[in-house]
C-alpha positions as CSV (number, residue, x, y, z in Angstrom):
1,X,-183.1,-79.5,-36.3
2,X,-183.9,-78.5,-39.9
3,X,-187.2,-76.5,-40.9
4,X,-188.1,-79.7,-42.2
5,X,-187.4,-81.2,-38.9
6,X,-189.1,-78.3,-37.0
7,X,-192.4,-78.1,-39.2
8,X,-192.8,-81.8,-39.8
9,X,-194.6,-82.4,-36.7
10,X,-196.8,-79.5,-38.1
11,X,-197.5,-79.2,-41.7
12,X,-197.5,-83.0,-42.8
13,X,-200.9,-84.2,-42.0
14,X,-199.8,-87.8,-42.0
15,X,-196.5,-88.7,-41.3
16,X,-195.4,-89.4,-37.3
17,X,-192.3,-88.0,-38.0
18,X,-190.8,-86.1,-40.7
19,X,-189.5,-84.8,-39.7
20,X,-199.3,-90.7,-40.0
21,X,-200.5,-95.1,-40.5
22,X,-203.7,-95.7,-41.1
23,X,-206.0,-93.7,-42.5
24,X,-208.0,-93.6,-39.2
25,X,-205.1,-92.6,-37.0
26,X,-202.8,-90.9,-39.3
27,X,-199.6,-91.4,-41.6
28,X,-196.6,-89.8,-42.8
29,X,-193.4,-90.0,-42.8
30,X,-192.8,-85.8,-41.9
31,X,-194.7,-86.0,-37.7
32,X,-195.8,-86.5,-37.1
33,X,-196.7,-84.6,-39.5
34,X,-200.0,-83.0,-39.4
35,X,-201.8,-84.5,-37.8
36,X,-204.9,-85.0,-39.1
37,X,-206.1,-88.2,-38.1
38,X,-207.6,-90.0,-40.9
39,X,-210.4,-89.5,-42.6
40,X,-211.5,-86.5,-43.7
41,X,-213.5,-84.6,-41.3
42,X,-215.8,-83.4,-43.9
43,X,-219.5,-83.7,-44.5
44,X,-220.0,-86.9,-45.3
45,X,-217.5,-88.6,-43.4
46,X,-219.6,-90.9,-41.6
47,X,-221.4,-91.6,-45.0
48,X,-218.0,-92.4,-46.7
49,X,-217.0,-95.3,-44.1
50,X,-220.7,-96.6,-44.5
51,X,-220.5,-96.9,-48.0
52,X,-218.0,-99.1,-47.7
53,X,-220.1,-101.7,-45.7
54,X,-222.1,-103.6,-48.0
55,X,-225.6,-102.2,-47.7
56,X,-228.6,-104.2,-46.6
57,X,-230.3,-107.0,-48.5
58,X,-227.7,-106.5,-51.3
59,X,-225.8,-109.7,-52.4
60,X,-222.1,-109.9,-51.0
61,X,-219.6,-109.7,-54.1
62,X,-216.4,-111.9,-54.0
63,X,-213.3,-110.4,-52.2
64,X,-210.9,-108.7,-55.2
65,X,-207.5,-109.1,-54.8
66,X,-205.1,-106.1,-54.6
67,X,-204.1,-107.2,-57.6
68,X,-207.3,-106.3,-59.7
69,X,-207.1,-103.2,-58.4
70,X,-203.6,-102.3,-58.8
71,X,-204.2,-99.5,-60.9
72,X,-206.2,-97.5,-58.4
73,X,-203.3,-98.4,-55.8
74,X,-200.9,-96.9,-58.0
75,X,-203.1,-93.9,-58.8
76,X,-203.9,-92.9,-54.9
77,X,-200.3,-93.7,-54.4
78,X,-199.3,-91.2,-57.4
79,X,-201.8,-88.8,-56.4
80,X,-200.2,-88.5,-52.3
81,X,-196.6,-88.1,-54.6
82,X,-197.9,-85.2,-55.7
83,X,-199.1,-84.0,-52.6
84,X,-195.7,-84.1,-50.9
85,X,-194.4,-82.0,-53.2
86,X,-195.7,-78.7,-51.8
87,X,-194.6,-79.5,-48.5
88,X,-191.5,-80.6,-49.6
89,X,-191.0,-77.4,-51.3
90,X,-192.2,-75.0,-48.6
91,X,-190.2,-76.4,-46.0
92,X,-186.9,-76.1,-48.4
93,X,-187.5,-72.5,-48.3
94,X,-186.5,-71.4,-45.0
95,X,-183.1,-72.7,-45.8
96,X,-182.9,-70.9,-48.6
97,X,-183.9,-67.5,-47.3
98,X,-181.5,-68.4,-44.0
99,X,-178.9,-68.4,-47.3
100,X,-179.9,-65.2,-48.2
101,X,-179.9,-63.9,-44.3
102,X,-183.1,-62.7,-44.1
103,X,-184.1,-62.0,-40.4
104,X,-185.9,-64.6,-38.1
105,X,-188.7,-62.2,-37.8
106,X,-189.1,-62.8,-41.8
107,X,-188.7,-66.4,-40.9
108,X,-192.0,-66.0,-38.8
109,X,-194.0,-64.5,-41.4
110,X,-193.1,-66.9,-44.0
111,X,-193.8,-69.7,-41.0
112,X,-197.6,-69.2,-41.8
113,X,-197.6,-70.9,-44.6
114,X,-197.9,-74.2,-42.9
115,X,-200.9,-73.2,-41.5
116,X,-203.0,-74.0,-44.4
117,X,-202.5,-78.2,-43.3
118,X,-203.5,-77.8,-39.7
119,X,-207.0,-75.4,-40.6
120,X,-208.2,-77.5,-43.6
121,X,-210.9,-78.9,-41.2
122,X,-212.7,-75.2,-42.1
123,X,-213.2,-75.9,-45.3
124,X,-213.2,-79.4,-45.5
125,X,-217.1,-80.1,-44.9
126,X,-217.7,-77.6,-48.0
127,X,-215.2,-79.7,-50.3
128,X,-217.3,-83.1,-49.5
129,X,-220.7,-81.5,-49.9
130,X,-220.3,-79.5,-53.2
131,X,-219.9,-81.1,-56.1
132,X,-220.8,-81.9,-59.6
133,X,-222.6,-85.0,-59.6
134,X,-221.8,-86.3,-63.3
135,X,-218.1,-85.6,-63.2
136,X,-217.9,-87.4,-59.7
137,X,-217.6,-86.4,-56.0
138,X,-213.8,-86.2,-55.3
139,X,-213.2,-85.4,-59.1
140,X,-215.2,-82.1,-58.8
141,X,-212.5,-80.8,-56.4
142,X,-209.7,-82.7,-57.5
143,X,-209.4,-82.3,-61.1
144,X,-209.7,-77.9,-60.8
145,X,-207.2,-78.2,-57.5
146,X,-204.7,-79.8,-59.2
147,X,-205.0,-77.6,-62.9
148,X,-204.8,-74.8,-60.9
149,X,-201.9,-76.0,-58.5
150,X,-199.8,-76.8,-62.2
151,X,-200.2,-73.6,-63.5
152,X,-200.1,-72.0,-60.4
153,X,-196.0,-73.3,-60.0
154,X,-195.2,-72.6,-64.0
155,X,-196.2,-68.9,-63.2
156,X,-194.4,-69.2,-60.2
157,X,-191.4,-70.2,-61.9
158,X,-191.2,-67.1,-63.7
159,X,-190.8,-64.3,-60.6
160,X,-189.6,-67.4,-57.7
161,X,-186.0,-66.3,-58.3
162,X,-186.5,-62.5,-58.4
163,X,-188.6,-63.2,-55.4
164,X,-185.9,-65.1,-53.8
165,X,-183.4,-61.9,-54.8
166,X,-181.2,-64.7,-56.8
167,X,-182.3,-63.2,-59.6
168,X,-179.6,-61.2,-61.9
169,X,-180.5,-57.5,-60.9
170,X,-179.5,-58.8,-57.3
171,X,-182.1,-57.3,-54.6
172,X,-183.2,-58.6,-51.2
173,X,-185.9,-61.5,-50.8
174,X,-189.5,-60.6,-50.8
175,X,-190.5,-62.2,-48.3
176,X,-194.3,-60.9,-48.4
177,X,-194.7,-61.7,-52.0
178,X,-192.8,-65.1,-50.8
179,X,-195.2,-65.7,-48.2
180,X,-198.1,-65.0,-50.0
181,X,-197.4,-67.0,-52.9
182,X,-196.5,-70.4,-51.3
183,X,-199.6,-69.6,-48.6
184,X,-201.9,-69.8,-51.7
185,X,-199.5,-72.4,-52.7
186,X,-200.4,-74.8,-49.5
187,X,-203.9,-73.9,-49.6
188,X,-204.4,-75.6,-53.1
189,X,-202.5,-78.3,-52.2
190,X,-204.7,-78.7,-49.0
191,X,-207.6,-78.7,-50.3
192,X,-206.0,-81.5,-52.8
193,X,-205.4,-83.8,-49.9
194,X,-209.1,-83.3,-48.9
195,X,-210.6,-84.6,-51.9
196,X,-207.6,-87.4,-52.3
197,X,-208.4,-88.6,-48.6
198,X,-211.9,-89.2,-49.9
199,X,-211.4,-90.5,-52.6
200,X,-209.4,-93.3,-50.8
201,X,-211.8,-94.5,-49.2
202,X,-214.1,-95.2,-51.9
203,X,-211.8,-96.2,-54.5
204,X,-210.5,-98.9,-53.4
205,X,-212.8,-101.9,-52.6
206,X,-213.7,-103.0,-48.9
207,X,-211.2,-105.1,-49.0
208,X,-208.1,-103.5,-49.9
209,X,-208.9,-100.1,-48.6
210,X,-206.5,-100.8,-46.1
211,X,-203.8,-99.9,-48.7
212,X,-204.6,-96.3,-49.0
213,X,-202.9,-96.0,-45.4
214,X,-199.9,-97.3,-47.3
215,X,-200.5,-95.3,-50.0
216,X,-200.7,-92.2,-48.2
217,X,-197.3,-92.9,-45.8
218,X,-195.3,-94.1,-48.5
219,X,-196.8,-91.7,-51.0
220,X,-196.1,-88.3,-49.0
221,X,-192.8,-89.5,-47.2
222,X,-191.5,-89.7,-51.3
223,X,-193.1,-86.4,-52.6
224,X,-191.6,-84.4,-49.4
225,X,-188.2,-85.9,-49.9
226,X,-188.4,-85.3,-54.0
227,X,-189.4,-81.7,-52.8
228,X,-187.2,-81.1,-50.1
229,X,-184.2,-83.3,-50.0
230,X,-184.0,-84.4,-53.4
231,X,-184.1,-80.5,-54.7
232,X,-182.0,-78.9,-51.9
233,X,-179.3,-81.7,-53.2
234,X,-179.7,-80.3,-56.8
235,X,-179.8,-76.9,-56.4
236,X,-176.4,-76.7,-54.7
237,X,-173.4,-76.0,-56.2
238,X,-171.0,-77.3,-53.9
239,X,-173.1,-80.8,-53.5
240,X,-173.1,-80.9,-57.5
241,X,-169.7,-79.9,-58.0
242,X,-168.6,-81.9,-55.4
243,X,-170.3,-85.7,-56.5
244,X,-172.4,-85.2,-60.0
245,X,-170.1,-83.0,-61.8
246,X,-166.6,-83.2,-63.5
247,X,-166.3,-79.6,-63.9
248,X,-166.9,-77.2,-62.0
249,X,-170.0,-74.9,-62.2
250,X,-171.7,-71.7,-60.1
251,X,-174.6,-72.9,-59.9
252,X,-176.6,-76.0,-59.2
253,X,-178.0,-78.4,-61.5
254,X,-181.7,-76.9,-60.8
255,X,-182.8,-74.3,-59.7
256,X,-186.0,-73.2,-57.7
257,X,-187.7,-72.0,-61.2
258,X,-186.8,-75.3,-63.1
259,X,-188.1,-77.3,-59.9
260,X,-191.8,-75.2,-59.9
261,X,-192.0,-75.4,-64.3
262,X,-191.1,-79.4,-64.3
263,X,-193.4,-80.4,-61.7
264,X,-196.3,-78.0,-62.6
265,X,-196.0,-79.9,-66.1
266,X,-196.3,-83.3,-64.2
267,X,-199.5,-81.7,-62.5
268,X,-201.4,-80.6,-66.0
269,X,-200.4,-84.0,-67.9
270,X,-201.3,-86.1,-65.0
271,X,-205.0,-84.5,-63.9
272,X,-205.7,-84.2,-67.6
273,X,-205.3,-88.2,-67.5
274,X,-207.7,-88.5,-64.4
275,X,-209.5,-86.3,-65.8
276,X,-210.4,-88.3,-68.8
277,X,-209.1,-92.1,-68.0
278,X,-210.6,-92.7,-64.0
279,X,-214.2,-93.0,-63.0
280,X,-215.2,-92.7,-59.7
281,X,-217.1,-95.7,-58.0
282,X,-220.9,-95.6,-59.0
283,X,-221.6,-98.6,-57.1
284,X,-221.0,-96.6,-54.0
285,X,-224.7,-95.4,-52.7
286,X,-224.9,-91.4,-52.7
287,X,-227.6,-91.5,-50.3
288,X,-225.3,-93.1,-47.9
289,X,-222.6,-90.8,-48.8
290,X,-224.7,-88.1,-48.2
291,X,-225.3,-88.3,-44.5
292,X,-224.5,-84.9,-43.4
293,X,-224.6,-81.2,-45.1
294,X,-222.2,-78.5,-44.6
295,X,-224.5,-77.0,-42.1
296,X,-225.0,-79.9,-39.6
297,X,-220.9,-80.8,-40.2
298,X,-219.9,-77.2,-38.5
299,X,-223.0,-78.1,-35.8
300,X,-221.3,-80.9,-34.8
301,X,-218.2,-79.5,-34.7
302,X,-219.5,-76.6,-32.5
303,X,-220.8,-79.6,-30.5
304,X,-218.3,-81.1,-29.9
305,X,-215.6,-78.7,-28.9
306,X,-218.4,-77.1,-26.2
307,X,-218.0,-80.9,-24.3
308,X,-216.1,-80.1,-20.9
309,X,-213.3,-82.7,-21.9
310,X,-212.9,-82.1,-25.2
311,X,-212.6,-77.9,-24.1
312,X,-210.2,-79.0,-21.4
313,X,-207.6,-81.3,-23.5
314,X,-207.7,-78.4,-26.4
315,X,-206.6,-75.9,-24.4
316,X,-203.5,-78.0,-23.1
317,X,-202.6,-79.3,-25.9
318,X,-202.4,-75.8,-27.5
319,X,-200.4,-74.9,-24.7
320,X,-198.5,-78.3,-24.2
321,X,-195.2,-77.9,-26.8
322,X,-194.5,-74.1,-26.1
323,X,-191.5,-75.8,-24.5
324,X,-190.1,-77.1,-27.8
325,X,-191.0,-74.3,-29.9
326,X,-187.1,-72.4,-30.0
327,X,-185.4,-76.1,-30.4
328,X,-187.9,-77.1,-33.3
329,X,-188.3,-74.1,-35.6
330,X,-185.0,-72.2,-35.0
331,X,-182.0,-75.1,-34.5
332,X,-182.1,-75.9,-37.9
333,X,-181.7,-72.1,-39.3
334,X,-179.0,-71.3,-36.7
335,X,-176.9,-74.1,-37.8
336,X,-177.0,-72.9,-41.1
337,X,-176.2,-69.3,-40.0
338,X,-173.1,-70.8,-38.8
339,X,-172.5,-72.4,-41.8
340,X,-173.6,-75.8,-41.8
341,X,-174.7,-76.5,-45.4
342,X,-178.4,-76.4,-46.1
343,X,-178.5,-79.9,-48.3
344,X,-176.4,-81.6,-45.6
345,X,-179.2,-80.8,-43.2
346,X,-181.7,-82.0,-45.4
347,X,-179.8,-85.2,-46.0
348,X,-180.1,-85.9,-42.4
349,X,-183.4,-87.5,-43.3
350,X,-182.9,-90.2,-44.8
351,X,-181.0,-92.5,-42.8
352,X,-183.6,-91.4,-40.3
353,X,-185.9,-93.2,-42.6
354,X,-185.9,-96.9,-41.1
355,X,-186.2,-95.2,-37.3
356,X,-189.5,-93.2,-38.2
357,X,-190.6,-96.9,-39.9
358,X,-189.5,-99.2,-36.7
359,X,-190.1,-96.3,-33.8
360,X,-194.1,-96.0,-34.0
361,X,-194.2,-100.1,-34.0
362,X,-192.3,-99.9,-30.5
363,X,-194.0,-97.2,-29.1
364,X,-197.4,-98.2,-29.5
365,X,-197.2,-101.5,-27.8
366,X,-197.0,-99.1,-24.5
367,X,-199.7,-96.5,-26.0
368,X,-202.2,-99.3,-26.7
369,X,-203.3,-99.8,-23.1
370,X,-205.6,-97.5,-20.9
371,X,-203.6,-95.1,-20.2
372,X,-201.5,-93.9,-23.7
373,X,-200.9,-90.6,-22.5
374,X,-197.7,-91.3,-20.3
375,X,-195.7,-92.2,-22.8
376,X,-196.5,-88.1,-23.7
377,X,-196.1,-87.4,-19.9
378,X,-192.7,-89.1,-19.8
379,X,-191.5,-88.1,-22.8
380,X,-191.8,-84.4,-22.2
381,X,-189.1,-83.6,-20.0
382,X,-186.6,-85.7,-22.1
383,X,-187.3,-83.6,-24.9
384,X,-187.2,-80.2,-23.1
385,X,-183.6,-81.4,-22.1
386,X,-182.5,-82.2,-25.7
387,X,-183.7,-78.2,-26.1
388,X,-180.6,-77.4,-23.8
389,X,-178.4,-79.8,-26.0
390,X,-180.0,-78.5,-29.1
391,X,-179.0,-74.8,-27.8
392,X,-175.4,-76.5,-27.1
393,X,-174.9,-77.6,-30.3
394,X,-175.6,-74.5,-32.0
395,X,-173.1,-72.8,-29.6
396,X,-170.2,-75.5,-30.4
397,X,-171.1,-75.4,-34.1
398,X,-169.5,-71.9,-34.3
399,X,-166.3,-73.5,-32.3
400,X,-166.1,-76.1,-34.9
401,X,-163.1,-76.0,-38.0
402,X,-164.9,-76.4,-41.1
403,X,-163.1,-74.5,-43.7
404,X,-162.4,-77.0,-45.8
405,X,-166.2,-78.8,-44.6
406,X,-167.5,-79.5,-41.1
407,X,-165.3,-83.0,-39.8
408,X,-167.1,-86.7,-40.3
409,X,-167.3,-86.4,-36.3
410,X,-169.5,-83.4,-36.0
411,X,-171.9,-84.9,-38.5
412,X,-172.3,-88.2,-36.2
413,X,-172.9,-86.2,-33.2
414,X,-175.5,-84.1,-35.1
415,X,-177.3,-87.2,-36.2
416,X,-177.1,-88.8,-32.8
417,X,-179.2,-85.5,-31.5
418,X,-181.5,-86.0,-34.4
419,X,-181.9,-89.7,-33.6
420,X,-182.8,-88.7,-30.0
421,X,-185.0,-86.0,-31.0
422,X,-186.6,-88.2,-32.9
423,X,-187.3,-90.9,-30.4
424,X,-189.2,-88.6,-27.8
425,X,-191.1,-86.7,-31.0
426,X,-192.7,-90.2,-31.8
427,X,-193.3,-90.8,-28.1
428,X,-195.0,-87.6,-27.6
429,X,-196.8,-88.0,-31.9
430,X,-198.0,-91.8,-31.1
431,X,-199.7,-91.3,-27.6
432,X,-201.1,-88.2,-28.7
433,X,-202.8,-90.5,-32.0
434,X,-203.6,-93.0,-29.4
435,X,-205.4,-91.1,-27.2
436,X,-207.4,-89.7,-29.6
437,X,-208.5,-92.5,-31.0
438,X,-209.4,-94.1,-27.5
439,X,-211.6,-90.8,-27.1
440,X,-213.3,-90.7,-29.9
441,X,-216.9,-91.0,-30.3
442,X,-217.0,-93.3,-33.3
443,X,-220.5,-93.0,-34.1
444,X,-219.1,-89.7,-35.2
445,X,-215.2,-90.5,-35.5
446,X,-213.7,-88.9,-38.6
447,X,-215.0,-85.7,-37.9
448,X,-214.0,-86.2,-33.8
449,X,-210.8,-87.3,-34.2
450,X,-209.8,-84.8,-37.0
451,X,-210.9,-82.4,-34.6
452,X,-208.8,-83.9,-32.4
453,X,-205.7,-83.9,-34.5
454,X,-206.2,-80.2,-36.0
455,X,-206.1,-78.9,-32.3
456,X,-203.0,-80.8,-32.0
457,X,-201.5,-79.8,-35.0
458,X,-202.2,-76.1,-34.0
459,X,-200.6,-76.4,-30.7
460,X,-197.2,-76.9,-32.4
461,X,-197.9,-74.1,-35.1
462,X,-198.4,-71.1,-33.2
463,X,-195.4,-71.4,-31.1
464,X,-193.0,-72.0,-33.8
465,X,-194.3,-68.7,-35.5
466,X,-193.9,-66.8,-32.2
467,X,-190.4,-68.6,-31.9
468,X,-189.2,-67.3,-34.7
469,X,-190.6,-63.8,-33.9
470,X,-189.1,-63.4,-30.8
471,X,-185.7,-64.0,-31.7
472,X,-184.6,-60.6,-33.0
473,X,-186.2,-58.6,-30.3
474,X,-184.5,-60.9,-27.9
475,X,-181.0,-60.6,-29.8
476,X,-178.6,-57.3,-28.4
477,X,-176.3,-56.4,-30.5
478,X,-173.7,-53.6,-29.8
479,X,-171.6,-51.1,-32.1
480,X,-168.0,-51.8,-32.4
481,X,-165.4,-49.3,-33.8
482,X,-167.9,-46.4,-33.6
483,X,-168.5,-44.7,-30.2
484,X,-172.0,-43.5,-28.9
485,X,-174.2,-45.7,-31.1
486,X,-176.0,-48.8,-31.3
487,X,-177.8,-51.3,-33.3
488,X,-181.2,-51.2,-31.8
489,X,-182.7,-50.2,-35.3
490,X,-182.2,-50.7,-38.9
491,X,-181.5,-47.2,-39.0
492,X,-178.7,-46.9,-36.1
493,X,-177.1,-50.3,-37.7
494,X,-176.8,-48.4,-41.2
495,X,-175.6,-45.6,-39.3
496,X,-172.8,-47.7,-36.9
497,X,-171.3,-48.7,-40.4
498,X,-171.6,-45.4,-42.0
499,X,-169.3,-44.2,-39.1
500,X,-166.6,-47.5,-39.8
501,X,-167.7,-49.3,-36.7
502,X,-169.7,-52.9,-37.1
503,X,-172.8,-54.3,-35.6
504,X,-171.2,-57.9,-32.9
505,X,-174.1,-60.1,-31.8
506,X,-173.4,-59.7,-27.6
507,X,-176.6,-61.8,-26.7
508,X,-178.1,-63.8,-29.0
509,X,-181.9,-64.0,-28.9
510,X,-182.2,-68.1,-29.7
511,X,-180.0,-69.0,-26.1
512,X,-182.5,-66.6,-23.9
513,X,-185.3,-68.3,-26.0
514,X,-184.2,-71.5,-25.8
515,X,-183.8,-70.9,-21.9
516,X,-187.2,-69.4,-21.2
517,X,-188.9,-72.0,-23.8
518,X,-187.1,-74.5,-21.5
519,X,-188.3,-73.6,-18.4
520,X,-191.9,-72.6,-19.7
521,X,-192.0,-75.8,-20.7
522,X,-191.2,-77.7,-17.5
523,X,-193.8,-75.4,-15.4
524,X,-196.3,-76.6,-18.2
525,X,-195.3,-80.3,-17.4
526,X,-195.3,-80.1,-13.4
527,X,-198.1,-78.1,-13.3
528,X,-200.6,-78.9,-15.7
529,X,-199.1,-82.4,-17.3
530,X,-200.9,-84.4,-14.2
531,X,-204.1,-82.6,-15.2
532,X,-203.4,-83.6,-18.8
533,X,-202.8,-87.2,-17.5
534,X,-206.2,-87.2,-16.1
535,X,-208.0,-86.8,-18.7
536,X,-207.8,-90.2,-19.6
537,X,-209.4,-91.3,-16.4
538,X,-212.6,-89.8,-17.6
539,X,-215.5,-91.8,-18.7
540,X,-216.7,-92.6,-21.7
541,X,-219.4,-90.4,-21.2
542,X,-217.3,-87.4,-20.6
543,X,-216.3,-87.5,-24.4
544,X,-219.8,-89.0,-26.6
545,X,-221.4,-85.9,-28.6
546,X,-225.1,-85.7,-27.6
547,X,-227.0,-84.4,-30.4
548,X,-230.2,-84.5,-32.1
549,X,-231.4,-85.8,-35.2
């Protein structure tokens, strides 16, 4: 509905939903959000769960309660704060540009900055093995990440709002610069959440390291909504004027600028405090830790994707949610082309909050069996048809009387589609996670089901970008009030007004997508869905990684 409903199953590695649980399966409040399925898939992975077994011949401690290490628990929690707050910001974005109307195939380009989330398993074995052995494993990345991601948004602060054109001189967004910039942006804060996810499994003794799970959900679910609901709120003037204000002002009470300078402060005072304050774990055993190199991690990988089944399920799953692509990434930016407000959109989370919480619990009582994936299989079609009502609602939107605000009615019926959209997301999100984790090879499993999870998390990005792409080439739009011209081009539009006519939308672009995504979608499901379905009749052998020494 909103780009932080579209992208959530895509850029937030943890969350089924926002718009994933443990730290083996996945967490997060945005998907299903990326989709990364637990641990790490980094050199070392394998070494990181074995360190937390005791080793043998050495004496078993007492159990600690989470209590003595409620400092850590706060920390990791902190720590997946801060990591929701580049999400958070990127996805507010789009809403802001679609303010500005920038075109859809800006929209695109600025869509790969999401990427970073769902390809961090390329770099990932190099963050785990590199390090500086004094100052600590995860520390070594964590500490220079996270300096560099705080002065990174105070210098971002100074040019965001010329990039955005809202500075003074006026001007039309940059979107490269734009793009660039937050890219870069997600990157650092990728890598962040690498060196955090490790780090959570060694902080926290054996037997509370069940709570970085919690950590992690709760943690992201509150940075994204500081950075994307929380802001959008703020930096509206009619939302401020409207319920935090007395008088009257232009502008919001923050703006993009003050968002990037406050919380790159936050960044710099609180990693300076890690820096200095937290040790890492020395009774954890390097040697165990050290299990693979960087070398035999991208072997592996290599391996592994080369297996018949594993080859087979990536390719459908990369092909599996072309269906959804129009309704996810461009619904929420056509709704505010028609004048929906952008912070109203974003508000639409939150009461989605205790169905994202309750939905997963349901849904895996019926994905915990042999056969997870259909719940995915039965899911699909329902959410290709909320695609059509999705294209619907955009249509009726424009229909709507909202001078004086869009009616309490129309707000119910939008949050009624989200709700629904919601409930076959998480259908589709959990079985997928399930699945996954059946399959696995778990002499090997971080690495397999990250895997996994980043193929997964790439079949939902590409077709958003290419969503957003399309729509302009798919969008005719004629000359009126000028004869013998068009508006095939930048130039003949300038050239229709020049003359006194105007450019009229005659077909737009999102309904033909939304169509063709539609019926792509169900030839994908009768077609190739049973094939998908099959693949979890194969046996165990069809998925365990043979390799040597």
């Amino acid at each position: 509905m909103s780009p932080a409903v579209a992208h959530e199953e895509h850029s937030r590695q943890r969350r089924p939903g926002t718009l994933g649980t443990s730290l083996d399966v996945k967490s997060g409040l945005p998907p299903p959000g990326d989709g990364d399925g637990g641990p790490p898939a980094v050199a070392g992975g394998d070494g990181d769960r074995e360190a937390l077994l005791p080793g043998a011949g050495e004496p078993r401690k007492p159990p600690r309660g989470c209590r003595a290490e409620l400092g850590s628990v706060a920390l990791l929690l902190f720590l997946y704060v801060l990591q929701g707050i580049p999400l958070g910001l990127a996805g507010s974005v789009p809403l802001i540009l679609q303010s500005n109307n920038v075109s859809y195939t800006d929209q695109a380009f600025f869509s790969l900055v999401f990427w970073p989330f769902s390809l961090k398993l390329l770099w990932a074995p190099l963050v785990d093995a590199v390090y500086w052995p004094s100052f600590g494993r995860r520390k070594s990345w964590l500490v220079p990440t996270q300096y560099v991601l705080g002065l990174f948004m105070m210098g971002l602060s100074t040019r965001v709002e010329r990039l955005l054109g809202a500075a003074a001189d006026g001007g039309a967004p940059d979107v490269g610069a734009l793009t660039a910039a937050f890219f870069l942006f997600e990157f650092l804060a990728a890598t962040q959440d690498i060196a955090v996810d490790g780090w959570a499994l060694t902080m926290l003794s054996r037997e509370n390291v069940g709570y970085a799970s919690t950590c992690n959900s709760v943690g992201q679910t509150a940075g994204y909504f500081l950075g994307n609901v929380l802001f959008l709120a703020l930096e509206s003037a009619d939302f401020c004027n409207k319920y935090l204000r007395f008088q009257p002002q232009p502008r919001g009470i923050v703006t993009l600028a003050d968002f990037l300078f406050f919380w790159g402060m936050v960044f710099l005072i609180t990693t300076t405090l890690v820096a200095l304050l937290k040790k890492e774990n020395k009774e954890v055993s390097v040697g165990k830790e050290e299990t693979q190199g960087i070398t035999d991690t991208y072997k592996l990988l290599f391996a592994i994707i080369k297996m018949p089944a594993v080859l087979t399920f990536c390719l459908l799953i990369l092909t599996a949610k072309i269906g959804f692509s129009a309704a996810d990434a461009v619904t929420g930016l056509k709704l505010v082309e028609e004048g929906v407000p952008k912070e109203h959109l974003a508000l639409l989370a939150v009461p989605m909050v205790p169905l994202q919480i309750i939905l997963p619990l349901i849904i895996s009582k019926y994905t915990a069996g042999p056969q997870p994936l259909n719940v995915f299989y039965k899911a699909m079609p329902c959410r290709l048809f909320l695609g059509l009502e999705f294209a619907l609602l955009v249509w009726w939107t424009a229909k709507v009387e909202h001078q004086g605000g869009f009616p309490i009615y129309y707000y119910i019926i939008l949050l009624l589609s989200y709700a629904l959209h919601q409930v076959t997301l998480y259908s589709m999100y959990v079985s997928i996670m399930a699945f996954n984790a059946k399959v696995s090879d778990p002499l090997i499993g971080g690495t397999y089901m990250t895997l996994l999870n980043t193929v997964s998390n790439l079949g939902g990005n590409w077709p958003s970008t290419v969503a957003l792409w399309l729509v302009d080439p798919l969008t005719v739009k004629e000359c009126v009030g000028a004869s013998n011209q068009n508006c095939g081009t930048p130039d003949s539009v300038e050239l229709c007004k020049k003359l006194g006519g105007s450019c009229v939308t005659a077909l737009d672009g999102y309904y033909v997508e939304s169509i063709i995504c539609v019926f792509i979608g169900f030839g994908w499901w009768f077609f190739l869905g049973p094939k998908f379905k099959k693949l979890q009749d194969e046996g165990p052998s069809s998925w365990k990684c043979k390799r040597s020494n």
